[in-house]
N, C-alpha and C positions, 0 to 999 in steps of 0.2 A: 178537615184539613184547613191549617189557616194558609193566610196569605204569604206567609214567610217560607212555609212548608212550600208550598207551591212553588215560590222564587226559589228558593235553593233545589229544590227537586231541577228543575229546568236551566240552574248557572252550572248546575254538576251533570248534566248531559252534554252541556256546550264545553266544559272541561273535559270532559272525555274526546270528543269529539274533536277537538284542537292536539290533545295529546296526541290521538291518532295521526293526526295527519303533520304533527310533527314526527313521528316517529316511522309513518310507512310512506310518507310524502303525500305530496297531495294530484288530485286530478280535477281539469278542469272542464265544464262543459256547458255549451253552449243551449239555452231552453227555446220552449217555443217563444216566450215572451222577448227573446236576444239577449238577455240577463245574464250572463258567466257568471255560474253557479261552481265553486271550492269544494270538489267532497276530499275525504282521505282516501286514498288506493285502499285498495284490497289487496291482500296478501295471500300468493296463493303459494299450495304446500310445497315446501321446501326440498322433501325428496321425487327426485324422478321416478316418472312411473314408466313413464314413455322407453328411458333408457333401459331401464330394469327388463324393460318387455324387448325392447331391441339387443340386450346382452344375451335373454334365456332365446330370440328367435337366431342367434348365433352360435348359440352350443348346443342346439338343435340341428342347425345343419352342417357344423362341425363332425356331430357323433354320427348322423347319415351317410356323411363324405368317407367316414373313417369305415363304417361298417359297411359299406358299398366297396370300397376298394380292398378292404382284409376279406372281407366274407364272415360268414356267420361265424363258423368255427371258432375263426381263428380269433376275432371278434371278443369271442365268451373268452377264450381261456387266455387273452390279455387281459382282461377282466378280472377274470380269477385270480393272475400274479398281482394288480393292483389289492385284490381282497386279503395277499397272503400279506402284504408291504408293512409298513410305517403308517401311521395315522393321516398323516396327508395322502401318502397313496391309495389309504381306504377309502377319503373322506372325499378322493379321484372316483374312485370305483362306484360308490354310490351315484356320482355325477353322469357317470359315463356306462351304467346297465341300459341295457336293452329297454328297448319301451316299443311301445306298437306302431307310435310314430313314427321313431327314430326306423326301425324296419321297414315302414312302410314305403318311407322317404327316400330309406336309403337300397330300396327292392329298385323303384322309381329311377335313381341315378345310374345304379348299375345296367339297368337294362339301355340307355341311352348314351353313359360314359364310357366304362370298364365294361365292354366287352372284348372279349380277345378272339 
């Protein structure tokens, strides 16, 4: 490796490295030495995961609350008319079967809400 090889290896890491932090901003902090050290941000993932987990723990107790207050029955064979539907209402019906949770949760609610 010559010496040029080496300088360019090392001005094209610092170009990168300014690219970054033009483009994700920059962060600054303070070292042991007291020096304010410039790094680039980090960029973290763009989709929510956190939401995504808080929408499905939503339609989870949406489907409990629903099967707790209709009862099982009746439950299934609103089910069923979503399965005879339109594609959206099928595409409902897969969203909204039965699962062991959703029973389990919504065995739980009935016994403390809807009783009569």
């Amino acid at each position: 490796m010559t010496i040029d090889a080496s300088l360019d290896k090392r001005l094209n890491k610092i170009v990168r490295n300014h690219d970054r932090m033009r483009n994700n901003g920059v962060a600054h902090r303070v070292g042991r030495d007291c020096l304010i050290r410039s790094r680039a941000r980090l960029i973290r993932p763009r989709f929510p995961v956190k939401g995504l987990f808080v929408i499905a723990l939503l339609l989870l107790a949406f489907k409990a609350l629903l099967f707790a207050q209709m009862g099982a029955g009746n439950y299934a064979l609103k089910v069923e008319e979503l399965r005879a539907g339109t594609v959206v209402e099928q595409a409902g019906a897969v969203l909204m079967q039965e699962e062991p949770v959703t029973v389990a949760v919504g065995g739980y609610l009935k016994q403390y809400f809807f009783q009569r």
